[in-house]
VMD Tcl script that draws the C-alpha trace (Angstrom):
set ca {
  {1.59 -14.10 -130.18}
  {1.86 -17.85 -130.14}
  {4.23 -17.59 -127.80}
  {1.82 -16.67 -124.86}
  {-1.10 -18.27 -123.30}
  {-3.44 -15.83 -121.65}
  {-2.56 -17.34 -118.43}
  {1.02 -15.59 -119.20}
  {-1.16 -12.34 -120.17}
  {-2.81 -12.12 -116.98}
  {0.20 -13.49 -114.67}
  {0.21 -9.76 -113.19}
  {-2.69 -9.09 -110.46}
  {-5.38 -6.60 -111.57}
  {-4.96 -5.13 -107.98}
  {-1.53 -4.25 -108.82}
  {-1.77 -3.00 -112.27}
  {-0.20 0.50 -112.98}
  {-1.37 1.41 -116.44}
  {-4.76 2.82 -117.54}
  {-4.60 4.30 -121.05}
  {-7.18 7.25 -122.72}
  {-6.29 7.33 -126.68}
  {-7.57 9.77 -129.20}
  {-6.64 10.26 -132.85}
  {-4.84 6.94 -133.11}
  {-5.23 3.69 -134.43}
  {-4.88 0.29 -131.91}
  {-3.69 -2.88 -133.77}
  {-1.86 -5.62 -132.61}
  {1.52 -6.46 -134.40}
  {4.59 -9.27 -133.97}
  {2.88 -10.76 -130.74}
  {2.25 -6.90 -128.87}
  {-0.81 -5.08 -128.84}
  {0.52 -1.22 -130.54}
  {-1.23 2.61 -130.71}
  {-0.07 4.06 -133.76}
  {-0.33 7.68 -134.80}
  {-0.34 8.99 -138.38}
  {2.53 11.69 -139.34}
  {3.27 13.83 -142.34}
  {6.72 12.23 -142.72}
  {6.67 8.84 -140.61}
  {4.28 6.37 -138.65}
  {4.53 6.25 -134.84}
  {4.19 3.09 -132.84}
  {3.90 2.93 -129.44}
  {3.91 -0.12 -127.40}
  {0.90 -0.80 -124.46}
  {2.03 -3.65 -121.93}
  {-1.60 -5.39 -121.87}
  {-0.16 -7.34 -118.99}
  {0.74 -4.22 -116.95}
  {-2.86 -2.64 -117.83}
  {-6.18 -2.14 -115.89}
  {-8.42 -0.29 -118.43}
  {-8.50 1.62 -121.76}
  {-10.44 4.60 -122.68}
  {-10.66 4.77 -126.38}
  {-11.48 8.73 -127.37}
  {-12.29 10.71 -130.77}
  {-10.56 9.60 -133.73}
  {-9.63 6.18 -132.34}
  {-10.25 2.66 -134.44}
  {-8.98 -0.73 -133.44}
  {-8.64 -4.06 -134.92}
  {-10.21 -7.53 -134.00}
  {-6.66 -8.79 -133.68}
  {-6.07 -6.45 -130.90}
  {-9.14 -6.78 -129.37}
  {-8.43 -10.22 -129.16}
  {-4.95 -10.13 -127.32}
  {-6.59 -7.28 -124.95}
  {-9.19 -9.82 -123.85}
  {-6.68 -12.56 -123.48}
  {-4.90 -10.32 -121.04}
  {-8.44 -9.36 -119.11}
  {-8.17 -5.60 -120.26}
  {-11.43 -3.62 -120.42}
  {-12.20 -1.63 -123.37}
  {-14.35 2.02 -122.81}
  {-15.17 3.79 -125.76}
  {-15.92 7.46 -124.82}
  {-15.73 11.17 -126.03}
  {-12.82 13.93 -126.32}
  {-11.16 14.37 -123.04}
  {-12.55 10.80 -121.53}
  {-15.86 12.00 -120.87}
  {-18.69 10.51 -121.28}
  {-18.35 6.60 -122.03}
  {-20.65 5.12 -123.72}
  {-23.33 4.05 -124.43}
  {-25.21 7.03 -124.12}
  {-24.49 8.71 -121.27}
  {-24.69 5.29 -119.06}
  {-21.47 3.07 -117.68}
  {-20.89 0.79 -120.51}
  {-17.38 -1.21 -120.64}
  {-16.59 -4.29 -123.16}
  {-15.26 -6.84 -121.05}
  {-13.17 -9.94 -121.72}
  {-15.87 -12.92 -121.93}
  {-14.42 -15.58 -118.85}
  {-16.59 -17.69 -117.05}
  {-13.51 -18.52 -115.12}
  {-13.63 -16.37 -112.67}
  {-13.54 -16.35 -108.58}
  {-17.06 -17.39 -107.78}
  {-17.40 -16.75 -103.80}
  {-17.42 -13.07 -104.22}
  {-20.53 -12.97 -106.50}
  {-22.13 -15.82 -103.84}
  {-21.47 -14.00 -101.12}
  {-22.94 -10.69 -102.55}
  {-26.23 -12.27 -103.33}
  {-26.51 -13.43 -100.18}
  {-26.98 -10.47 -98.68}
  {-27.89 -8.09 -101.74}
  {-31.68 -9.21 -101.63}
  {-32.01 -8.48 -97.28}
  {-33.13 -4.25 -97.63}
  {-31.32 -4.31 -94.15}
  {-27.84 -5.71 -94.79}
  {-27.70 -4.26 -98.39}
  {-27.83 -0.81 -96.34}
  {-25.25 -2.57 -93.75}
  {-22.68 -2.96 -96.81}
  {-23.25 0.43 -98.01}
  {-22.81 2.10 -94.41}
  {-19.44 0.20 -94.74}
  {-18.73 1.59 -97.89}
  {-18.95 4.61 -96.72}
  {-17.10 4.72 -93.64}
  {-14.44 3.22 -96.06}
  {-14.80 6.07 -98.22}
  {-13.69 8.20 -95.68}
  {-10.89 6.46 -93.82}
  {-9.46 6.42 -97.69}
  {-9.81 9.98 -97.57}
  {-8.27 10.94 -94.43}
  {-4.98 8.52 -94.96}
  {-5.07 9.88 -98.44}
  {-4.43 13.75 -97.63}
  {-3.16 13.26 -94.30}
  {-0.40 11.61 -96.43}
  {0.03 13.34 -99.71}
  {2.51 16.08 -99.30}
  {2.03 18.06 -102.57}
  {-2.00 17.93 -101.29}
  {-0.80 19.63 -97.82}
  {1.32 22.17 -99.38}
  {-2.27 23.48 -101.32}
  {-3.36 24.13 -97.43}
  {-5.66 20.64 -97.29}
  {-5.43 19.69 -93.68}
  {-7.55 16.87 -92.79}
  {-7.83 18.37 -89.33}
  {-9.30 21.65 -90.01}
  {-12.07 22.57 -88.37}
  {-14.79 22.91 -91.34}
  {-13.56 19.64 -92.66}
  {-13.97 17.63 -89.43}
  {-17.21 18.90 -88.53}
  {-18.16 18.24 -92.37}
  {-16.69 14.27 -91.43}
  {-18.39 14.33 -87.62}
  {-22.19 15.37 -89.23}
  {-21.70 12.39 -91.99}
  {-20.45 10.08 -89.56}
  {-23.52 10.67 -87.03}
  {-26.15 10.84 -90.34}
  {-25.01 7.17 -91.86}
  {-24.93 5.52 -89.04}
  {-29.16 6.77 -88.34}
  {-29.67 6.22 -92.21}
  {-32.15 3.14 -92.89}
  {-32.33 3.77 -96.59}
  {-30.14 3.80 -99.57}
  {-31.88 7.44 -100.22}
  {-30.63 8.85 -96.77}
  {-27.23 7.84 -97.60}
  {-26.88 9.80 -100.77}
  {-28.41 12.85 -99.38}
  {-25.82 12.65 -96.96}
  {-23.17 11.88 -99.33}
  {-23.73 14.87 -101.25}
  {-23.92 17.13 -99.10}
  {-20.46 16.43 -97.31}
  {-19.32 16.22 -101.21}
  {-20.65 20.03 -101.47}
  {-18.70 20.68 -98.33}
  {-15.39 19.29 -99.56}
  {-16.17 21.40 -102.86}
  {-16.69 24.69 -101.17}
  {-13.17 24.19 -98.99}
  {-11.01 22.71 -101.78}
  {-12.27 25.51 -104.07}
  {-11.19 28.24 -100.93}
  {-8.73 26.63 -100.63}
  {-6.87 26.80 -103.63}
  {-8.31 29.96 -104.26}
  {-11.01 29.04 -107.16}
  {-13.41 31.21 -106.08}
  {-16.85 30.37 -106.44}
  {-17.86 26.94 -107.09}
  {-20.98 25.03 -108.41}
  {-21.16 21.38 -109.68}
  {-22.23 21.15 -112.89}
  {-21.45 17.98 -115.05}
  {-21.94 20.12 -118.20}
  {-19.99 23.21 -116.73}
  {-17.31 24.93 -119.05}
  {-15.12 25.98 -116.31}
  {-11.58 23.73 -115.78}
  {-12.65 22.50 -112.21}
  {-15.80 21.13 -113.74}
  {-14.24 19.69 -116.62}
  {-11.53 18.08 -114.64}
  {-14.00 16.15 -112.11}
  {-15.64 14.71 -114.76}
  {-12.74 13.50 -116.69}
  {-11.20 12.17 -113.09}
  {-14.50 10.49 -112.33}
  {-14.30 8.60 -115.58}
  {-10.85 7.40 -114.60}
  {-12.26 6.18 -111.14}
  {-14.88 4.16 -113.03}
  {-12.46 2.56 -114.91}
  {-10.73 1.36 -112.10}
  {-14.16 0.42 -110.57}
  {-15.31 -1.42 -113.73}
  {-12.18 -3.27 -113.80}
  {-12.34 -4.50 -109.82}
  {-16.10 -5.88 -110.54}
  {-14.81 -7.72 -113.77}
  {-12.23 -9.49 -111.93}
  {-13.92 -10.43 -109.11}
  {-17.13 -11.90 -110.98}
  {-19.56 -9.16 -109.70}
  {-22.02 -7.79 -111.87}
  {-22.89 -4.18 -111.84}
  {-26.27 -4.76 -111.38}
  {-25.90 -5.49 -107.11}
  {-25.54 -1.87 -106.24}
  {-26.23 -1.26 -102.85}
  {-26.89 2.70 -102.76}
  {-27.14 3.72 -106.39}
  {-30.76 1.96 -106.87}
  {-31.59 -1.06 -108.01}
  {-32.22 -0.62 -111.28}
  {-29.52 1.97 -112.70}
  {-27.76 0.74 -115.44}
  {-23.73 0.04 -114.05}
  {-24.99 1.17 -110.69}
  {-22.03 -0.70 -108.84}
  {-19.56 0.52 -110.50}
  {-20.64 3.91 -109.49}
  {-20.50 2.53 -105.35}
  {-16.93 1.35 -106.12}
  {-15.67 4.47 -107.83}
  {-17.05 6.34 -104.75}
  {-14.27 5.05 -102.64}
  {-11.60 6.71 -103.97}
  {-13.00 10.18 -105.97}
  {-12.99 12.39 -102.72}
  {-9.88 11.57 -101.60}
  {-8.01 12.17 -104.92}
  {-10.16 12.93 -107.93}
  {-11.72 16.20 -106.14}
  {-8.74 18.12 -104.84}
  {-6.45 17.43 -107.63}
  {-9.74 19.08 -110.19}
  {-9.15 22.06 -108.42}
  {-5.54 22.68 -108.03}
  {-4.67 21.74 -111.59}
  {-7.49 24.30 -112.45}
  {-5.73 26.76 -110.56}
  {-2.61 25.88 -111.98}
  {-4.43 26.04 -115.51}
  {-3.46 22.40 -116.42}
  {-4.08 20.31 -119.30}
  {-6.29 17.50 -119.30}
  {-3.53 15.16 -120.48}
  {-1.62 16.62 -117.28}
  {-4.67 16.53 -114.92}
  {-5.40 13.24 -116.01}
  {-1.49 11.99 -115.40}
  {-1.70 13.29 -112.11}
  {-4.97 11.41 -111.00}
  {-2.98 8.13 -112.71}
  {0.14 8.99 -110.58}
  {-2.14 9.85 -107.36}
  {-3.90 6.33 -107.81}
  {-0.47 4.63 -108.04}
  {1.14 6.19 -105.41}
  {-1.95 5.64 -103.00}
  {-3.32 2.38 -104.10}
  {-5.92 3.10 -105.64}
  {-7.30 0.08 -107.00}
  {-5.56 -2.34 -104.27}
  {-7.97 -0.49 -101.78}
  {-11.16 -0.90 -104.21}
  {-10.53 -4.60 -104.45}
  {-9.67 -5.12 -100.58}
  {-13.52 -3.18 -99.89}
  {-15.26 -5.06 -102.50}
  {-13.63 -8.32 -101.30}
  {-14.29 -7.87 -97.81}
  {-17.48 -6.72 -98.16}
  {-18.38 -9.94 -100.24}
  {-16.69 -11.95 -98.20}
  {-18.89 -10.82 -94.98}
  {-21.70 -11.41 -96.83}
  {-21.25 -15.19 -96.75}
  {-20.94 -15.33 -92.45}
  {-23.73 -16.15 -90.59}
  {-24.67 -12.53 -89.43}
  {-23.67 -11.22 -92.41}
  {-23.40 -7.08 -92.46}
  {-26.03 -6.75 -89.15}
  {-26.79 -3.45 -88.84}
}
mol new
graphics top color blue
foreach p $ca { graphics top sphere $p radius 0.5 }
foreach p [lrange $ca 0 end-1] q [lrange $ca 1 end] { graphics top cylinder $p $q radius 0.2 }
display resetview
């Protein structure tokens, strides 16, 4: 361990980070310089290495425990820790975003500046969440007009219903003047996308319900969580606390990181809950395929780019004009 500064720990970009762990029934420790999960057997111990250096965010489940050493290497490397239930849902604290983060006042400091200095205008807080949105979208439509194994479940980004879903949310945001008007119209093209997925891949009838028993349900929760992992970790890095939201109200506890996560759930989180339904999944393999999606579409280089740029607009002169 002496052998590495955290400088060395963090010498790989957040934005380009491929790991993000969920561990249950295990026990984290750190040992001969590496940070190890080890799991208990009848006839031998099992160690497993996690490359802190490689990794965004952990999710620590049911029957997990971890030491202060390890803890202390993870921070080091500027890994967030999310303690949560069985299948990585909910975190906690109660049922609110709650993530331990590495303690660093060394962070960037123009991206916090130049959120404030819009965050407090009603006007160009509703500006950067327009954007947000817009960017939300774009994601989504390079996202499945890409993805092959997406296409070959019958997604086409140019279908009728889904375009005239995209057409109605594009005319609606740009008339919204309030954060309220902007939700509203978020989740209703959300309900859209959940009625065609779910025809799609021939689910059958479909209701959101975060405490539903049915796979699909289960899955978009347990994807969502992933998505605000990645979201918690772009904040951390770039100095923002989740406190600025700009649609999810002003006072909602980890309201930002809720924004953020938007960006990317549609576009990968939502189709792939209802075609490893269909497919009767696991979570474990539900949850690898969300990891692989995010990797192979950039999940979290995309989060930081809209956060940055956002932030970084925010310290011009006409900052986000409507």
């Amino acid at each position: 361990m002496d052998d590495f500064s955290p400088s060395d720990l963090k010498a790989i970009l957040h934005s380009k980070r491929a790991n993000l762990y969920y561990l249950e029934h295990c026990r984290v420790m750190q040992k001969d310089g590496r940070v190890l999960y080890l799991k208990e057997a009848k006839t031998e111990n099992q160690y497993w290495n996690i490359p802190i250096a490689n990794t965004t965010a952990i999710m620590l489940g049911t029957g997990t425990s971890i030491t202060q050493a390890a803890v202390r290497m993870l921070s080091q490397a500027g890994v967030l820790l999310g303690f949560c239930g069985g299948g990585g849902t909910p975190l906690y604290m109660g049922c609110e975003i709650e993530w331990m983060t590495a303690q660093s006042e060394y962070r960037p400091t123009q991206y916090l500046q130049g959120w404030v200095s819009f965050w407090f205008d009603d006007i160009k807080r509703v500006a950067a969440a327009k954007h947000m949105q817009q960017a939300r979208i774009d994601y989504l439509l390079k996202v499945w007009a890409k993805d092959r194994d997406l296409k070959a479940e019958g997604l086409q980004i140019d279908d009728h219903e889904v375009q005239g879903a995209l057409d109605v949310f594009k005319v609606r945001t740009e008339r919204a003047t309030h954060s309220g008007e902007l939700l509203l119209t978020e989740a209703q093209l959300t309900k859209t996308l959940y009625k065609y997925v779910a025809n799609k891949t021939d689910f059958g009838e479909f209701s959101r319900e975060r405490d539903g028993t049915d796979k699909a349900n289960a899955f978009l929760n347990h994807g969502n969580y992933l998505a605000y992992g990645l979201a918690a970790t772009t904040l951390w890095v770039l100095g923002i606390p989740h406190g600025f939201a700009v649609m999810h109200g002003k006072t909602r506890r980890g309201a930002l990181v809720f924004d953020v996560a938007d960006l990317i759930k549609d576009a990968i989180v939502l189709p792939w809950a209802f075609v490893c339904a269909k497919e009767n999944a696991t979570e474990q393999e539900f949850r690898q395929q969300c990891l692989q999606s995010f990797t192979n579409h950039k999940a979290l280089d995309f989060m930081f780019n809209q956060v940055k740029a956002i932030a970084l607009r925010g310290t011009e002169e006409e900052a986000l004009s409507p």
